[in-house]
Structures are given as C-alpha cells and as structure tokens.
N, CA, C and O atoms as a MOPAC input file, in Angstrom:
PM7 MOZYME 1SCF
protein

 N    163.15800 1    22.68300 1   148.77200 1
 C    163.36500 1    21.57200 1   147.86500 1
 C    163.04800 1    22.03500 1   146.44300 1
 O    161.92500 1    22.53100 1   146.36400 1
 N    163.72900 1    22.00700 1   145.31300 1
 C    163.13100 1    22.07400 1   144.01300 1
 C    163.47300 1    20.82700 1   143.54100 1
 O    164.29800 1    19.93300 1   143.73000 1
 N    161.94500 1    21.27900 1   142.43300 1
 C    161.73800 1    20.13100 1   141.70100 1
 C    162.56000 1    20.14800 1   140.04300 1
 O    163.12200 1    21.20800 1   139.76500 1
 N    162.60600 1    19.27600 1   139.23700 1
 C    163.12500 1    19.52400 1   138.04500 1
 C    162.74500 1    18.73700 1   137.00600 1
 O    163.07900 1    17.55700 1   136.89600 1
 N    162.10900 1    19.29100 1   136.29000 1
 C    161.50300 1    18.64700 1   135.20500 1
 C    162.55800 1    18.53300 1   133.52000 1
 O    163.58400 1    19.12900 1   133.18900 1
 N    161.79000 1    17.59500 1   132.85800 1
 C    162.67200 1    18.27200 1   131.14700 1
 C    161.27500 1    17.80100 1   130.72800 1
 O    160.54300 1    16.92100 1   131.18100 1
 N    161.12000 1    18.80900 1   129.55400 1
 C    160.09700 1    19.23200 1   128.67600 1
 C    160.41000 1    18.62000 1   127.41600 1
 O    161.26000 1    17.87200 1   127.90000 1
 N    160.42400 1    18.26700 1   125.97500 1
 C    161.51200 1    17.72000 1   125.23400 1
 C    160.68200 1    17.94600 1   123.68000 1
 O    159.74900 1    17.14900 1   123.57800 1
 N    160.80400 1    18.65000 1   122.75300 1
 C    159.76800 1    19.13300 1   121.47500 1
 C    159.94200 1    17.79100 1   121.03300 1
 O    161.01100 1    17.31200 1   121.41100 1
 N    159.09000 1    16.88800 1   120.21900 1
 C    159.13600 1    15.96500 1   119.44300 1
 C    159.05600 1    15.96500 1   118.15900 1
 O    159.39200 1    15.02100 1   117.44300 1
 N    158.58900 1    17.05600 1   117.77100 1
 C    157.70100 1    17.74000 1   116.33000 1
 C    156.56800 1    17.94600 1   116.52400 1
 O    156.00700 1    17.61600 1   117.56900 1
 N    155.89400 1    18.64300 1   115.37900 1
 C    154.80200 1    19.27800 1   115.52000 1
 C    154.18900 1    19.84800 1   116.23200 1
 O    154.26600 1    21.06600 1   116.07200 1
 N    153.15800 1    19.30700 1   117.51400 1
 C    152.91500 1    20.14700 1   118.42900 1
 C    152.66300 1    19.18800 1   119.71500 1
 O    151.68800 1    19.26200 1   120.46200 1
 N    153.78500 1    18.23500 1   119.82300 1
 C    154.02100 1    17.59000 1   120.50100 1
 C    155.23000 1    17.41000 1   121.91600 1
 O    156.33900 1    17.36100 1   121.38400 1
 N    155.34200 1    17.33000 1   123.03200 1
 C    156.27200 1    17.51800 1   123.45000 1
 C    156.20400 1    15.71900 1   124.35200 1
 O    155.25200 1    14.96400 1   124.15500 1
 N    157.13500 1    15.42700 1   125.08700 1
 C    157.60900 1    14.48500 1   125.92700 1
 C    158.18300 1    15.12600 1   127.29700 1
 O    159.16700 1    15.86300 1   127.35900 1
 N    157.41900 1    14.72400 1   128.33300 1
 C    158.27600 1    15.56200 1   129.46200 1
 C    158.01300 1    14.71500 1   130.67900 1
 O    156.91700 1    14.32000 1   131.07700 1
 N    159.44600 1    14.45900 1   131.31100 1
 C    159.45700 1    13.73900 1   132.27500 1
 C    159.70800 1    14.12400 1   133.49400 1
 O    160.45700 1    15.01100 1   133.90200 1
 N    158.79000 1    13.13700 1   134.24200 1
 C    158.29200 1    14.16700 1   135.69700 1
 C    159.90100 1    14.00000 1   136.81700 1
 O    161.07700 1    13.80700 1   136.50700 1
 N    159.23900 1    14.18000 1   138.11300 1
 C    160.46400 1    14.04000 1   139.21800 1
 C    160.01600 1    12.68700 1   139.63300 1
 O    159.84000 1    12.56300 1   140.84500 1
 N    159.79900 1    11.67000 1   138.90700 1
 C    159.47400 1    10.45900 1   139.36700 1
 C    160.58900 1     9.78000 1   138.56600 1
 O    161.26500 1     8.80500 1   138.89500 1
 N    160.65000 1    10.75500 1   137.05600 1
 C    161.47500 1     9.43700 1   135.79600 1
 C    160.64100 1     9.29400 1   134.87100 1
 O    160.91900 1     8.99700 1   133.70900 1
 N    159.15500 1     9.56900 1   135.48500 1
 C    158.23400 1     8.60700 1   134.30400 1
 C    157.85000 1     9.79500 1   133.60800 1
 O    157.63300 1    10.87600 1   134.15400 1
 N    157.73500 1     9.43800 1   131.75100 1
 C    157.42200 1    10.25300 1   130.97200 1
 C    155.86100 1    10.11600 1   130.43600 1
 O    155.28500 1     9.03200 1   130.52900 1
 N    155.35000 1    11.02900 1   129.99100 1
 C    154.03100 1    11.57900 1   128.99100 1
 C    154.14900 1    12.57300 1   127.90300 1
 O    154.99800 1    13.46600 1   127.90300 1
 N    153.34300 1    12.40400 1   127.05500 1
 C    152.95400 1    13.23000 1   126.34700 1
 C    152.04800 1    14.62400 1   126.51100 1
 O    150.95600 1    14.69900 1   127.07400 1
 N    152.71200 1    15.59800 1   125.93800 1
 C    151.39600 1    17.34100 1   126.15700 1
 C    150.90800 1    17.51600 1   124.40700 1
 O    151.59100 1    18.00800 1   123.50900 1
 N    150.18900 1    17.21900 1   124.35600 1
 C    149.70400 1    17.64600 1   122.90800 1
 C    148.73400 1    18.11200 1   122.54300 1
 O    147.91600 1    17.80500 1   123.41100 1
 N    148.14200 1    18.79900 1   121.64700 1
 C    147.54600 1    19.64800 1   121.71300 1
 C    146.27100 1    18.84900 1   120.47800 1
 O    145.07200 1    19.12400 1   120.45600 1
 N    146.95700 1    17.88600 1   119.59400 1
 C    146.04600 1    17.44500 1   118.39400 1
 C    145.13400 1    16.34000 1   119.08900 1
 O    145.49300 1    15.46000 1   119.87100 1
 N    143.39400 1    16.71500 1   118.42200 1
 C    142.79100 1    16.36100 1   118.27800 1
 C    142.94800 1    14.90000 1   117.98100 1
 O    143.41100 1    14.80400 1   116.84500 1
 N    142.66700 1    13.15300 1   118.78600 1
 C    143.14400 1    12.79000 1   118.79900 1
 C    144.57700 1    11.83600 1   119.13000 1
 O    144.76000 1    10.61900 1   119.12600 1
 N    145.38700 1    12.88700 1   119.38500 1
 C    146.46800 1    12.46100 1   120.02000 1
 C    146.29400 1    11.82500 1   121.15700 1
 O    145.40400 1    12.26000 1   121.88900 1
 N    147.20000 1    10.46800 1   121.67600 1
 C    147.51400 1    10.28100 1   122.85700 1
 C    148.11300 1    11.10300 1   123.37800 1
 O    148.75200 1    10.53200 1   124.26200 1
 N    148.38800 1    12.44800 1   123.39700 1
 C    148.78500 1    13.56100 1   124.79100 1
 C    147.67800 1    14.13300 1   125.06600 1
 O    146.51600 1    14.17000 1   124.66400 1
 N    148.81500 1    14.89200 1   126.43300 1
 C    147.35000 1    15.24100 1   127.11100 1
 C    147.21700 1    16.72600 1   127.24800 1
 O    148.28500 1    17.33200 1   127.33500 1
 N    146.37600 1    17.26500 1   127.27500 1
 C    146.37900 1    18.82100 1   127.05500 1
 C    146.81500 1    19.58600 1   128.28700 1
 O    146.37000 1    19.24600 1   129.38300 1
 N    147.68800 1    20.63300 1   128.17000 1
 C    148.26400 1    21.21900 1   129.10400 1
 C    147.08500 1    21.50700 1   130.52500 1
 O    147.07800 1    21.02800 1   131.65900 1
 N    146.18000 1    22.48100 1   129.85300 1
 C    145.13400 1    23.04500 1   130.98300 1
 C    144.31500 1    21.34900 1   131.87200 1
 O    144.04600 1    21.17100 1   133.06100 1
 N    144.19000 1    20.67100 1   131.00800 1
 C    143.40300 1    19.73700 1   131.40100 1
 C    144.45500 1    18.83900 1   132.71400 1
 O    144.08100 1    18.52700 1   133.84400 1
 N    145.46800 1    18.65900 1   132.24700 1
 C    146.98700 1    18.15000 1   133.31200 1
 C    146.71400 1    18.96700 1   134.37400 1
 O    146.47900 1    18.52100 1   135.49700 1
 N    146.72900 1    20.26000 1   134.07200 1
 C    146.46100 1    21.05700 1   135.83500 1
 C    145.12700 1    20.63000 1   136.84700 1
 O    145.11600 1    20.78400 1   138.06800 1
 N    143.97900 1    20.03800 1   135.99800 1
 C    143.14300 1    19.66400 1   136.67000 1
 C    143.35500 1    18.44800 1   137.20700 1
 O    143.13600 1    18.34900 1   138.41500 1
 N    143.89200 1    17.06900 1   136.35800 1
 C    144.25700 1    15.87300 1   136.97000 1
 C    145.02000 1    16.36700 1   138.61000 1
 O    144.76300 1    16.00200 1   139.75800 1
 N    145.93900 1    17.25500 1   138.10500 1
 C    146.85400 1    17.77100 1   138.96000 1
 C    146.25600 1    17.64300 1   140.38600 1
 O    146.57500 1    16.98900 1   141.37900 1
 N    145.18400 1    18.59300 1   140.07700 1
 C    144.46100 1    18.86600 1   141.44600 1
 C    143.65200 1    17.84400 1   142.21800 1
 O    143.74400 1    17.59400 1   143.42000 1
 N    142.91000 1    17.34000 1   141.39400 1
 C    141.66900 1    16.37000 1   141.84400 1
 C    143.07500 1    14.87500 1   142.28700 1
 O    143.12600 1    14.17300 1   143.29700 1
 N    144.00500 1    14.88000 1   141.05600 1
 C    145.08100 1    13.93600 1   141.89100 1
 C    145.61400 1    13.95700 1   143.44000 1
 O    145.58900 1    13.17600 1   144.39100 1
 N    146.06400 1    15.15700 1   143.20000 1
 C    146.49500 1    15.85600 1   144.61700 1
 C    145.41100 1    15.56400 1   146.04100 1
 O    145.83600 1    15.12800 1   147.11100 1
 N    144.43500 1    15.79400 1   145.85900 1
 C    142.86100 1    15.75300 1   147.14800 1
 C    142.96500 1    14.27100 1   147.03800 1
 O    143.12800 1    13.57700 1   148.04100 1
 N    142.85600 1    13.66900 1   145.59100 1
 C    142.38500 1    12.07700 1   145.72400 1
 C    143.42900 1    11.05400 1   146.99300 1
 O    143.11200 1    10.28100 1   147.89600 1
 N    145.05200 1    11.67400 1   146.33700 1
 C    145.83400 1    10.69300 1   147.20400 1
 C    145.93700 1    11.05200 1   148.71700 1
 O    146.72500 1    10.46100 1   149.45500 1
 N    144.76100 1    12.46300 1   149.33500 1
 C    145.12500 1    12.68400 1   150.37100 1
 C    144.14900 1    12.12800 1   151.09300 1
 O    144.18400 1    11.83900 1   152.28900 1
 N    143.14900 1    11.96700 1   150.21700 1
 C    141.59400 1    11.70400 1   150.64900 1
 C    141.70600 1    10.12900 1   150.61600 1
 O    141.05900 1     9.53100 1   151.47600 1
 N    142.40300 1     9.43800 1   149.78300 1
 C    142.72800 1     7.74800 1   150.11400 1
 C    143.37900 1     7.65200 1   151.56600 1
 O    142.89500 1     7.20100 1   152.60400 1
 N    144.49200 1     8.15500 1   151.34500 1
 C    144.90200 1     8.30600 1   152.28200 1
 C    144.52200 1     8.34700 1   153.50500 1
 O    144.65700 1     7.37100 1   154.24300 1
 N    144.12100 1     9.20500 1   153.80300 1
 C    142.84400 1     9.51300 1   155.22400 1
 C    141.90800 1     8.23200 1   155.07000 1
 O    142.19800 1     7.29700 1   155.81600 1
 N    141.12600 1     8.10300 1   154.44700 1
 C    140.36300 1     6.80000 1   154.52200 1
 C    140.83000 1     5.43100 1   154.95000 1
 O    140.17600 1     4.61400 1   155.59700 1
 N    142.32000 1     5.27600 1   154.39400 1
 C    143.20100 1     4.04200 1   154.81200 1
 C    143.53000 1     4.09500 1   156.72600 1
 O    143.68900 1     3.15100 1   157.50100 1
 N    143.53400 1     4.92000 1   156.87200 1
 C    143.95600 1     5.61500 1   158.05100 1
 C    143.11600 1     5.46700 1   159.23200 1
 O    143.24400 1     4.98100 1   160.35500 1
 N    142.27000 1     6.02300 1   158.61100 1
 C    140.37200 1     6.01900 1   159.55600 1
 C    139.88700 1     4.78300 1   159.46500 1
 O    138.86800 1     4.44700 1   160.07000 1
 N    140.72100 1     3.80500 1   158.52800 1
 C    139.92700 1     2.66500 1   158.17200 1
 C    138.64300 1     2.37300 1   158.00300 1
 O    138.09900 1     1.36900 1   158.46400 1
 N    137.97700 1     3.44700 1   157.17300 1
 C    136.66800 1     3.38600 1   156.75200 1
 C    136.43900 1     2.56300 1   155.41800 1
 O    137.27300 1     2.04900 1   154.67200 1
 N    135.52400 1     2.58400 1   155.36700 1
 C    134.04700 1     1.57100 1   154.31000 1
 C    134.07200 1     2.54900 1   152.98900 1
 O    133.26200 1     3.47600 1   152.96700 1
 N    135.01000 1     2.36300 1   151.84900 1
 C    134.22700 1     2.98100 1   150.47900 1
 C    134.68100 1     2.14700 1   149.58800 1
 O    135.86900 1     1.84800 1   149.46900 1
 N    133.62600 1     1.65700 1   148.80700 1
 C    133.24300 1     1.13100 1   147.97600 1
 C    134.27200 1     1.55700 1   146.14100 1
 O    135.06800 1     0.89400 1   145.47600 1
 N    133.73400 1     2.79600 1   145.98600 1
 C    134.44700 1     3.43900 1   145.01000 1
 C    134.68400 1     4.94800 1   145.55800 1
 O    134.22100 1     5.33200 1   146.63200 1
 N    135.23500 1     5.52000 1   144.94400 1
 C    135.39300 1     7.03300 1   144.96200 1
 C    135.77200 1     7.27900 1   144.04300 1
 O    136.45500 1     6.52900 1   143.34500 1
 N    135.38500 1     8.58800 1   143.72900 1
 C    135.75400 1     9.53200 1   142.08500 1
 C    135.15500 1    10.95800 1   142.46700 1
 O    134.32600 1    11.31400 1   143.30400 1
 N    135.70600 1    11.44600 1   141.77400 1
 C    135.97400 1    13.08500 1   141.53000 1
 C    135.98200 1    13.80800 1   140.45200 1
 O    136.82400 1    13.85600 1   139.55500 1
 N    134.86300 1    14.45000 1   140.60000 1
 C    135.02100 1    15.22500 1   139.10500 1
 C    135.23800 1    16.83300 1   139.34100 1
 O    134.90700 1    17.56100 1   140.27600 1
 N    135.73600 1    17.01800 1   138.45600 1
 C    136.36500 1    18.62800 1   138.11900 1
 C    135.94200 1    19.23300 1   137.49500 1
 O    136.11200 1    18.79400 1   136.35700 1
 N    135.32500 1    20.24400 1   137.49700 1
 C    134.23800 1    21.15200 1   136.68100 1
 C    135.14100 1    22.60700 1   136.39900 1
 O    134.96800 1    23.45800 1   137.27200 1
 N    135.88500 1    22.90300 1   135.51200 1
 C    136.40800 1    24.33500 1   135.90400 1
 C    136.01800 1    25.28700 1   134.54700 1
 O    136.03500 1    24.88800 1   133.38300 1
 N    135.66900 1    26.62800 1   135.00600 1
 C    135.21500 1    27.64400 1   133.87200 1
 C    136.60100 1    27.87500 1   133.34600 1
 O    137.51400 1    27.93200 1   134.16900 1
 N    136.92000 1    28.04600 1   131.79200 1
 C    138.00700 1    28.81900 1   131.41200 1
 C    137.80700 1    30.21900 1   130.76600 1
 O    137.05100 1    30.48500 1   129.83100 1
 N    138.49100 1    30.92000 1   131.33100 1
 C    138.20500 1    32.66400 1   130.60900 1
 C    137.84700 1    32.09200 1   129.05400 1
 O    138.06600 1    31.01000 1   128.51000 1
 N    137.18400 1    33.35000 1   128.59500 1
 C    137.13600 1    33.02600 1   126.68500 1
 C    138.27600 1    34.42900 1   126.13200 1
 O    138.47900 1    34.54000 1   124.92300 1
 N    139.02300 1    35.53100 1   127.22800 1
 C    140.04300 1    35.84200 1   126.47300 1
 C    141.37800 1    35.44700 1   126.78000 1
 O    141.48400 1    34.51800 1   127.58100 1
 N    142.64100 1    36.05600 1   126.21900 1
 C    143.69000 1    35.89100 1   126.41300 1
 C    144.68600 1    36.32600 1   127.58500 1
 O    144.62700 1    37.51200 1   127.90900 1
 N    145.52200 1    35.56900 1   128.20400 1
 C    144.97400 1    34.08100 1   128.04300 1
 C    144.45900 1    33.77900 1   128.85700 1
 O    144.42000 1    34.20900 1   130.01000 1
 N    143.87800 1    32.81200 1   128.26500 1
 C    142.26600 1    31.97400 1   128.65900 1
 C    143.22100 1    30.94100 1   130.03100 1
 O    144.25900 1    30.28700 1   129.92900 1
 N    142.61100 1    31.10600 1   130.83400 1
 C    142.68700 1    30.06600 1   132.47300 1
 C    141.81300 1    30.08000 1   133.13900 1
 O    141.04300 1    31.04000 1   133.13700 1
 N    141.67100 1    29.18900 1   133.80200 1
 C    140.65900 1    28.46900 1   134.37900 1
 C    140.46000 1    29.88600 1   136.27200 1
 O    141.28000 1    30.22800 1   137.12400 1
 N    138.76200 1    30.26100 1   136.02100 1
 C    138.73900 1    31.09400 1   137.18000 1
 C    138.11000 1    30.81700 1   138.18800 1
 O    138.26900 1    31.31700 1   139.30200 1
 N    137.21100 1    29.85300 1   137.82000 1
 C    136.70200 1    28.83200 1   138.81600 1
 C    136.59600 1    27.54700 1   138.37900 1
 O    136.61800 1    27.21400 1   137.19400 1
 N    136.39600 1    26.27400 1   140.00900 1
 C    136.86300 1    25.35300 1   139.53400 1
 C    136.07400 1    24.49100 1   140.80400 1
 O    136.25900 1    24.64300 1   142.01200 1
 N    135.06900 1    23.47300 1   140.07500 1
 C    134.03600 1    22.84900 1   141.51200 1
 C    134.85100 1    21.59500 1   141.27200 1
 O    135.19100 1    21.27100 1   140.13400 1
 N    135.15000 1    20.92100 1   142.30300 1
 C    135.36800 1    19.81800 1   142.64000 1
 C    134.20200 1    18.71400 1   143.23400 1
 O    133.84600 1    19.00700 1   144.37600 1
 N    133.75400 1    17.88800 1   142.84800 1
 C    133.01100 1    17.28600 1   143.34100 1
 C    133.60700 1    15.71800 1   143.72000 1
 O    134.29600 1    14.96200 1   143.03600 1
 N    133.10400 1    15.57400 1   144.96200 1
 C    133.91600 1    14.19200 1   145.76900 1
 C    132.36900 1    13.22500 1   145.77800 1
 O    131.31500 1    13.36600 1   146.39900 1
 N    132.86300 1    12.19000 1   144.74400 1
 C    131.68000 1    10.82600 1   145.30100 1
 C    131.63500 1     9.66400 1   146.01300 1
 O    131.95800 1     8.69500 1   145.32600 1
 N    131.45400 1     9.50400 1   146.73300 1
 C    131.86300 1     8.07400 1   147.08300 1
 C    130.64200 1     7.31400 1   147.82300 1
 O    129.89300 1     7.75800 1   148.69300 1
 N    130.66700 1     5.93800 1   147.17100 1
 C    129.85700 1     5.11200 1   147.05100 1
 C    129.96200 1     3.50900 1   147.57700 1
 O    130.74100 1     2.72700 1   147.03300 1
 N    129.14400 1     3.13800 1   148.62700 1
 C    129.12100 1     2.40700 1   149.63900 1
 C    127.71000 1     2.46700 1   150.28100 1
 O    126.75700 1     3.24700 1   150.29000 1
 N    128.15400 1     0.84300 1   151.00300 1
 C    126.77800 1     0.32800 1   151.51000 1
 C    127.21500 1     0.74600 1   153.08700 1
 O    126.37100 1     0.41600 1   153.92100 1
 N    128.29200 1     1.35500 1   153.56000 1
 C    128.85400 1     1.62700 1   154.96900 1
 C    129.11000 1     2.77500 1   155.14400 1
 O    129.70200 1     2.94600 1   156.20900 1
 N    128.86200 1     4.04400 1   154.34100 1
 C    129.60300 1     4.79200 1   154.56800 1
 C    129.35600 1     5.67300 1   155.57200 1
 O    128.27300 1     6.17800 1   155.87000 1
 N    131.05800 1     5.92300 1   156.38200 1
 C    130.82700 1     7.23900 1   157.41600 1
 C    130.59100 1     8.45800 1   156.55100 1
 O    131.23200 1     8.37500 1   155.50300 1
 N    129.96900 1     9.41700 1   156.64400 1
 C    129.73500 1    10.40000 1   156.25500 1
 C    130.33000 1    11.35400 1   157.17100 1
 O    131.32700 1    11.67200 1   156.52200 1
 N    130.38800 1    12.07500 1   158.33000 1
 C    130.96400 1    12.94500 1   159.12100 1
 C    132.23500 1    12.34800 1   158.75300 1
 O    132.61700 1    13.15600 1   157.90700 1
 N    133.46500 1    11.14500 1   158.86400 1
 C    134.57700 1    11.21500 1   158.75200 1
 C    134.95800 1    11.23200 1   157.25200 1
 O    136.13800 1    11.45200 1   156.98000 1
 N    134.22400 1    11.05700 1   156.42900 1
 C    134.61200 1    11.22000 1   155.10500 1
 C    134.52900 1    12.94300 1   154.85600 1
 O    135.54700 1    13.43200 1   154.36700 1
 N    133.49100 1    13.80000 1   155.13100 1
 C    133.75900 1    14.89400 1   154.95600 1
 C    134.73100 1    15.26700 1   155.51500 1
 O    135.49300 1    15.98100 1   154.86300 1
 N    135.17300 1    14.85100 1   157.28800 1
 C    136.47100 1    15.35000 1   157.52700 1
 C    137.76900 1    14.79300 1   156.42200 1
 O    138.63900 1    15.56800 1   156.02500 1
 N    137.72300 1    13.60200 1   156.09800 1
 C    138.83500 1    13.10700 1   155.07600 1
 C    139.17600 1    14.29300 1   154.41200 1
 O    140.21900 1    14.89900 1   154.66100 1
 N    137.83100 1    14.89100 1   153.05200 1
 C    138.37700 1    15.60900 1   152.20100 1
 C    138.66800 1    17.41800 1   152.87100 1
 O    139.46800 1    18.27600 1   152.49500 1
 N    137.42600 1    17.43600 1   154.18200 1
 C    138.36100 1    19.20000 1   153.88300 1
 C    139.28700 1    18.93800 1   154.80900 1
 O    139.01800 1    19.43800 1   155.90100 1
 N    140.07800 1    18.45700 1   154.77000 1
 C    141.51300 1    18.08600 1   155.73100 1
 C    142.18900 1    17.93100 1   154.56000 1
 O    143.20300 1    18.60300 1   154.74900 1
 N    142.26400 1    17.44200 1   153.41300 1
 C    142.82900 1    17.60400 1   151.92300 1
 C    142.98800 1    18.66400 1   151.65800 1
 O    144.07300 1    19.15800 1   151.35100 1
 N    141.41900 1    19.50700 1   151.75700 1
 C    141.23700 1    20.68400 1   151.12400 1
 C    141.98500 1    22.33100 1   151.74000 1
 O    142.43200 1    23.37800 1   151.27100 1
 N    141.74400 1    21.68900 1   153.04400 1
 C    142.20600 1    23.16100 1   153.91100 1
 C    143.60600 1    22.84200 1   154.42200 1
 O    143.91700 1    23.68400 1   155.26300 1
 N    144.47100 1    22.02800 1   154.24600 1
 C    145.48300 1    21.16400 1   155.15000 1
 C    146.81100 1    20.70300 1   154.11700 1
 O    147.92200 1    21.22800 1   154.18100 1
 N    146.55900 1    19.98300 1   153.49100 1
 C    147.42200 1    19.06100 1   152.87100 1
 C    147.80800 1    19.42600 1   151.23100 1
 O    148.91300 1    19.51000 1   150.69600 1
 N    146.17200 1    19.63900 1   150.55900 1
 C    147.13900 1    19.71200 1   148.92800 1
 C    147.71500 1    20.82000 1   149.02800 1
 O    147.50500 1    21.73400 1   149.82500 1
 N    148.41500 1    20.73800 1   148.24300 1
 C    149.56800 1    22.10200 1   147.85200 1
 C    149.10200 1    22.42400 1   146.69300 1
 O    148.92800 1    23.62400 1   146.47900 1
 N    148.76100 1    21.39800 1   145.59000 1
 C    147.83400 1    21.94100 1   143.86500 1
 C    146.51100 1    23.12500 1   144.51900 1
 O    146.14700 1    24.25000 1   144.17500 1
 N    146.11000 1    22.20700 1   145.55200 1
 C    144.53500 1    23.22300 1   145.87600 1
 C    145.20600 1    24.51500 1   146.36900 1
 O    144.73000 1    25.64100 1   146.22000 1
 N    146.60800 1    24.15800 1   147.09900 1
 C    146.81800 1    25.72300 1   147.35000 1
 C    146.95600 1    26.95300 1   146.35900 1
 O    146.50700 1    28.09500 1   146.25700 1
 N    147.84100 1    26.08200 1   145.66600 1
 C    148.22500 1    26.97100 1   144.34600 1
 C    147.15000 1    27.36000 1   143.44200 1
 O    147.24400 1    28.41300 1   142.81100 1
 N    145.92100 1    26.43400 1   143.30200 1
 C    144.82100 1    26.84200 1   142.65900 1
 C    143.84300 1    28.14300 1   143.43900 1
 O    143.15100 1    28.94000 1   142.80500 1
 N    143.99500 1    28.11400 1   144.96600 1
 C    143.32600 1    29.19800 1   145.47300 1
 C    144.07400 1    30.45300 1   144.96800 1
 O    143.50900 1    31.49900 1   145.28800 1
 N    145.22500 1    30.59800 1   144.24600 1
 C    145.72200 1    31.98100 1   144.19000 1
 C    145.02100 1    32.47700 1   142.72300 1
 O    145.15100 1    33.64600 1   142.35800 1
 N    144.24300 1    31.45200 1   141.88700 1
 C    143.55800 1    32.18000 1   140.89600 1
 C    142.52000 1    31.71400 1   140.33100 1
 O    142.26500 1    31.82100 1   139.13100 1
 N    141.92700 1    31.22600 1   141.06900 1
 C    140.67000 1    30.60400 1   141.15700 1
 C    139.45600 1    30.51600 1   142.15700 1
 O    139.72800 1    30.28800 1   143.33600 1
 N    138.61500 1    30.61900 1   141.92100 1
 C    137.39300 1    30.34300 1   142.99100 1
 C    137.09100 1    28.91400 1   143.11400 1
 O    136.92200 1    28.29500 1   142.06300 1
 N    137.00000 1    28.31600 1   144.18500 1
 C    137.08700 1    26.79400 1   144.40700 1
 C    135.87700 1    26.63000 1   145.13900 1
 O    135.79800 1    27.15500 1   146.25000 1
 N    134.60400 1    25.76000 1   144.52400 1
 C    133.74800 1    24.90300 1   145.08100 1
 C    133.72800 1    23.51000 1   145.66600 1
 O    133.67900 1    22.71400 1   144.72800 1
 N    133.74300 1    22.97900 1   146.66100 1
 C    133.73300 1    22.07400 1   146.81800 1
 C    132.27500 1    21.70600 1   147.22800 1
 O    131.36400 1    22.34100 1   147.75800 1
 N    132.48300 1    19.79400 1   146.54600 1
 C    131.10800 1    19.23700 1   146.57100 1
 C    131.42700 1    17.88000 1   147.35600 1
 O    132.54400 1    17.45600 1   147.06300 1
 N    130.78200 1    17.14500 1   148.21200 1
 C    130.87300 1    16.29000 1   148.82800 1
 C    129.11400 1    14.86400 1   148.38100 1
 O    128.07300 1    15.17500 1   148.96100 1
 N    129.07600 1    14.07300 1   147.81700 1
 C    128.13200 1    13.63500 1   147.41200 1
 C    128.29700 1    12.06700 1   147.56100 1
 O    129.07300 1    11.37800 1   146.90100 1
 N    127.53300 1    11.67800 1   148.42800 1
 C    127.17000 1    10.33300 1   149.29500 1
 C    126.45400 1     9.68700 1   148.50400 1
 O    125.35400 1    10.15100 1   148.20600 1
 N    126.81100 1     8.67400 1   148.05800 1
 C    125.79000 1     7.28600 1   147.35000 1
 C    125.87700 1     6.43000 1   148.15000 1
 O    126.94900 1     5.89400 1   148.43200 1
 N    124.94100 1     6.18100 1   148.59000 1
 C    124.87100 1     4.86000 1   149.78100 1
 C    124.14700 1     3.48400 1   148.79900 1
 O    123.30000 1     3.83600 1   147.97900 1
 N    124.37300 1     2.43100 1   148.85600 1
 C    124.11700 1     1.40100 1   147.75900 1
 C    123.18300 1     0.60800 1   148.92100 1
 O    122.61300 1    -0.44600 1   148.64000 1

C-alpha cells in the first residue's frame, strides 16, 4: 500500500501539508507559530501510534481507566544532523480500578506487536519504555 502526502511552501519558513486522511497542518519552524516542528511531529507520531493501540486494547479488555497520557522523553544528537537516539516513553494511567497485569499487557502488545512508528523508531533509536500506575 503507499501512502501519499503533499507538502505545500507557504512563505517563509512555513509549509501546509496534507495527510492521507485530507486533513491539513502546519510544519514551522518560528518561534511562536501555530506549526508544528518537524522532529517534535515524529514524536506525536509515535506516542500517537501506542496511544490508539493502547485505547484500543483497553476498549477491548473492557477495563477501568480513568485518564491516560504519555509522555515522550527523546535525546537529540547536538551534531549534524541532529536526530533523536534515544527515546523513553512513559505510559500513565490513572484510576481508582485499575488492572495492572492487563494494562501492561495492553501497551507491550502496542509496543512489540502493533505500532509500526515504534517499529520504525527501533531502526534508530534506543527505546525505553515506562509503565506508571496512579491508583486514585
């Protein structure tokens, strides 16, 4: 299957590029700007990617969470060019019910199984994963 994107210059250091959905965003680079920075998009990318697999699974298992969020921690080289060489993921989720054994299965069933971003990120990156239980 390929995918197909358009990229589109706007001026300055702005572009418009619309995904395989239709729907468009901004990549920009200014301080400020409503766009969004290229390197930083690859991380949504990822933590997006685990999140809708990890809902997913939860809808499924029909488990108890309250909230969930994910944060992305990634080092970027300081030379040229600079990319990201490691990259911790941390999974929270917060509840007065929560399974813990099926929620860890949720995410490394994301992690080892399903995303395709996490795959593509294992080819140049070192990947931590964090799993962190708030019980309310």
């Amino acid at each position: 299957m390929t995918n197909h994107i358009t990229t589109k210059w706007l001026g300055e250091m702005a572009f418009e590029s619309t995904n395989t959905s239709g729907n468009t965003f901004i990549i920009d680079t200014a301080e400020g700007s409503e766009g969004l920075r290229p390197k930083s998009l690859m991380l949504s990318a990822l933590s997006g990617c685990s999140g809708l697999d990890v809902v997913s699974l939860i809808k499924k298992m029909k488990l108890e969470v309250d909230e969930f969020q994910m944060d992305t921690i990634a080092n970027l080289t300081e030379e040229h060019p600079k990319h990201y060489d490691a990259v911790t993921i941390e999974y929270h989720f917060h509840g007065s019910n929560l399974n813990e054994k099926k929620l860890q299965r949720a995410v490394d069933l994301s992690v080892e199984k399903y995303c395709g971003v996490m795959e593509m990120f294992r080819q140049f990156a070192a990947l931590e994963i964090k799993v962190i239980f708030h019980h309310k």
